[in-house]
N, C-alpha and C positions, 0 to 999 in steps of 0.2 A: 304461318305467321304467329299463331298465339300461342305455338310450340315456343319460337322463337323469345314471346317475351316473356315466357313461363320461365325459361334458362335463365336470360336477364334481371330477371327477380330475383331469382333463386341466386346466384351469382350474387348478385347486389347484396343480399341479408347476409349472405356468408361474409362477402371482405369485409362488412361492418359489424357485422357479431364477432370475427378474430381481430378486427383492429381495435374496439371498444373494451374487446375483454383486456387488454395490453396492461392498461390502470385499472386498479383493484378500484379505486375510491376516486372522482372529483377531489383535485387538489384543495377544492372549499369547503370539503366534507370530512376530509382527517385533518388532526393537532398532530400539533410538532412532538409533545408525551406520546403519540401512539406511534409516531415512528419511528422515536428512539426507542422505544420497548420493546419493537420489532425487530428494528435492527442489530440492539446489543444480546436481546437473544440469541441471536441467528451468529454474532459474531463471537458470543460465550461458547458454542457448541463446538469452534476450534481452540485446544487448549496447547495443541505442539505440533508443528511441522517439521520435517525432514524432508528437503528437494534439493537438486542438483537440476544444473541447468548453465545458459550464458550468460554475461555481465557484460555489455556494452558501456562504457563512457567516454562521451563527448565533452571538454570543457575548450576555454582559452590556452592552461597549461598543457594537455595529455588529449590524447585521441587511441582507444586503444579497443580490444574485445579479447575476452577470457573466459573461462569457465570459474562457478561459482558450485562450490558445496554450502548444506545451508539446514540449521537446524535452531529452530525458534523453541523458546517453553514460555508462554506468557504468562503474567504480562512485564516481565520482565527482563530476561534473557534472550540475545540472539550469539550465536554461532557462527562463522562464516572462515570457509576456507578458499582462499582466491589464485588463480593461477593465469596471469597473465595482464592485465590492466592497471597494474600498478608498476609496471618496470621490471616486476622482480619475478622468479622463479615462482614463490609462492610463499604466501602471506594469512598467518590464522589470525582472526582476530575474536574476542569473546567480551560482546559487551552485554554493563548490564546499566539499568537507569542509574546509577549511583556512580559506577568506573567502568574502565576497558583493562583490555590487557592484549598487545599488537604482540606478534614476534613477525619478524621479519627472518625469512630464515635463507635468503643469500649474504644476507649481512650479518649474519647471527645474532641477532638482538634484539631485546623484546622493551618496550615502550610501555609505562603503566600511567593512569593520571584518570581523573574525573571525568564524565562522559560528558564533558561540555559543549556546545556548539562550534566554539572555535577549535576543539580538538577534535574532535569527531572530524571536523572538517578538513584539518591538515591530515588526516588518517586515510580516510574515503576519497580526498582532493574533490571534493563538492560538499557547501555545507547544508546539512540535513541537521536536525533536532532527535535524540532521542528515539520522541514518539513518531516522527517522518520516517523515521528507520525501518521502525517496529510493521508501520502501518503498511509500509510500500512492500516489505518482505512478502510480511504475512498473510498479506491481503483484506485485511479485515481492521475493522474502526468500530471503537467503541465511542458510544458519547459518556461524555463528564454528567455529574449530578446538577450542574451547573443550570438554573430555573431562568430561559432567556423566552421574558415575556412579547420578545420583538421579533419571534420568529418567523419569516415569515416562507410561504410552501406555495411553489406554481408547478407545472406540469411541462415534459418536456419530453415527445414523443413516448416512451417506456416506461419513466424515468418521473419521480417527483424531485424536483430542485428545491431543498432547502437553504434559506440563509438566514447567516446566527452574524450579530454584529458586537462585534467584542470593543476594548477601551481604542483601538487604532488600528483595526482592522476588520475585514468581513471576510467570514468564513463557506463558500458554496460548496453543499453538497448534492450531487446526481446518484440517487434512491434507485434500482428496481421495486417496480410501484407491485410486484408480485411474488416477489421472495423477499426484499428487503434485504439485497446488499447494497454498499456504496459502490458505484462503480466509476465514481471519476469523484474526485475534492480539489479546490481551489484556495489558496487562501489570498487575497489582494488586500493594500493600503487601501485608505478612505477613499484616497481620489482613484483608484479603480484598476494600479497597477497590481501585474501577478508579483508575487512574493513566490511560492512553490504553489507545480499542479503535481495532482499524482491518480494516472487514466491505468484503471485494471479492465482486462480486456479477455476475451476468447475463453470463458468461463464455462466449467463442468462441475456436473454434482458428482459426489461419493459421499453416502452415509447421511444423507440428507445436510450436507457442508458446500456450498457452491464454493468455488477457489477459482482466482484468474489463471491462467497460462503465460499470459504476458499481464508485462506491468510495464510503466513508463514516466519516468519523474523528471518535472523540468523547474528550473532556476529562471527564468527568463532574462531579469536584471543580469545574472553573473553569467549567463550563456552556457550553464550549465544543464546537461542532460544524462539520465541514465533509463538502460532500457535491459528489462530483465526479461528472460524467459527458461521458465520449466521445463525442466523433460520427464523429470519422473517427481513423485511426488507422493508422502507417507504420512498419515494424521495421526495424532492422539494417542502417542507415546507415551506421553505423562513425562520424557525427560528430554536433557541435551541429550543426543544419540554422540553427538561428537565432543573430545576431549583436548582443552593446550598440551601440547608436549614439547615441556620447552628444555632444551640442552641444562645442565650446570654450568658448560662452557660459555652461554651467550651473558652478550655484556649487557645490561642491562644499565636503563634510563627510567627516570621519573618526571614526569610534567605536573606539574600545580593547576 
């Protein structure tokens, strides 16, 4: 019998010393400056990726799944060569924060114009921002310099849940409370709808860099979804690995 509750003890301190250790810190015990210092570290130590993998999307117009080549140099640059989820044979596109540059190459022709939200969007056919782009590829989120005194941090199984509240919007993010990546962001209206989520998932280290496997970006208003996964995967190139090669023959367009 008091073998019995020797185990039961013993037992007991264990699942509570591995479930306690999960949070580094009481959510009322770290500032929102020590997470971000955390986290943009952690997110500085990836500077370029190169992965290939699938491209699922889901919208109103298109339902389709493809393969996706992929090479990011931040924080600026993304790469992407698509074969199949857009209609066509295959599609490179090279954007950067300032422009893109599309070649469609069943239609031979290439598309230039400012990386706006409504162009990015008729491109992708889901609209995404930019940094939506950047962040969903790469896996990784930096925060801004931006000093938001209304921060505020709760706990959420693994996970500290930040929210930052900007002029018309609030912004959640879900922390590992022990590496400090983001593993899920939210962004919703005041009154509490989702505007875009984007959940990274099935996560591995290499090089002391945690990186998702799968990623998953949803629109809820426009019913739009994309759902990406890795298969292989190459860090800290220092460059684009991949290059446009665009015909002389193709006809070329310009968007404003």
């Amino acid at each position: 019998m008091r073998l019995r509750l020797l185990i039961l003890l013993f037992v007991s301190i264990t699942l509570y010393s591995c479930s306690s250790s999960k949070v580094g810190k009481n959510s009322s015990e770290i500032t929102f400056e020590e997470i971000k210092q955390r986290v943009n570290e952690n997110a500085m130590k990836l500077k370029s990726v190169d992965a290939d993998g699938e491209i699922s999307i889901d919208s109103p117009n298109m339902s389709n799944t493809g393969s996706i080549t992929l090479s990011i140099l931040k924080p600026d640059s993304i790469y992407t060569k698509l074969e199949g989820p857009f209609g066509i044979d295959i599609a490179d596109l090279l954007i950067t924060r300032n422009d893109f540059v599309y070649y469609n190459a069943n239609e031979n022709k290439v598309i230039r114009g400012p990386s706006s939200q409504k162009n990015l969007g008729i491109i992708m056919r889901i609209k995404l921002e930019f940094d939506d782009i950047l962040n969903a590829f790469s896996g990784k989120f930096i925060f801004s310099n931006e000093n938001f005194k209304d921060a505020k941090i709760t706990s959420e199984e693994s996970n500290y849940v930040v929210s930052l509240t900007y002029d018309n919007e609030i912004r959640k993010y879900w922390i590992d409370s022990e590496n400090y990546f983001v593993t899920k962001l939210r962004t919703t209206d005041i009154d509490g709808s989702t505007k875009v989520e984007i959940t990274y998932d099935d996560f591995f280290e290499s090089d002391n860099i945690f990186f998702p496997k799968r990623v998953y970006v949803t629109r809820p208003k426009e019913k739009q979804n994309i759902w990406l996964t890795y298969y292989n995967q190459n860090f800290n190139n220092g460059k684009l690995t991949y290059k446009l090669k665009i015909p002389k023959s193709a006809r070329k367009i310009d968007w404003e």
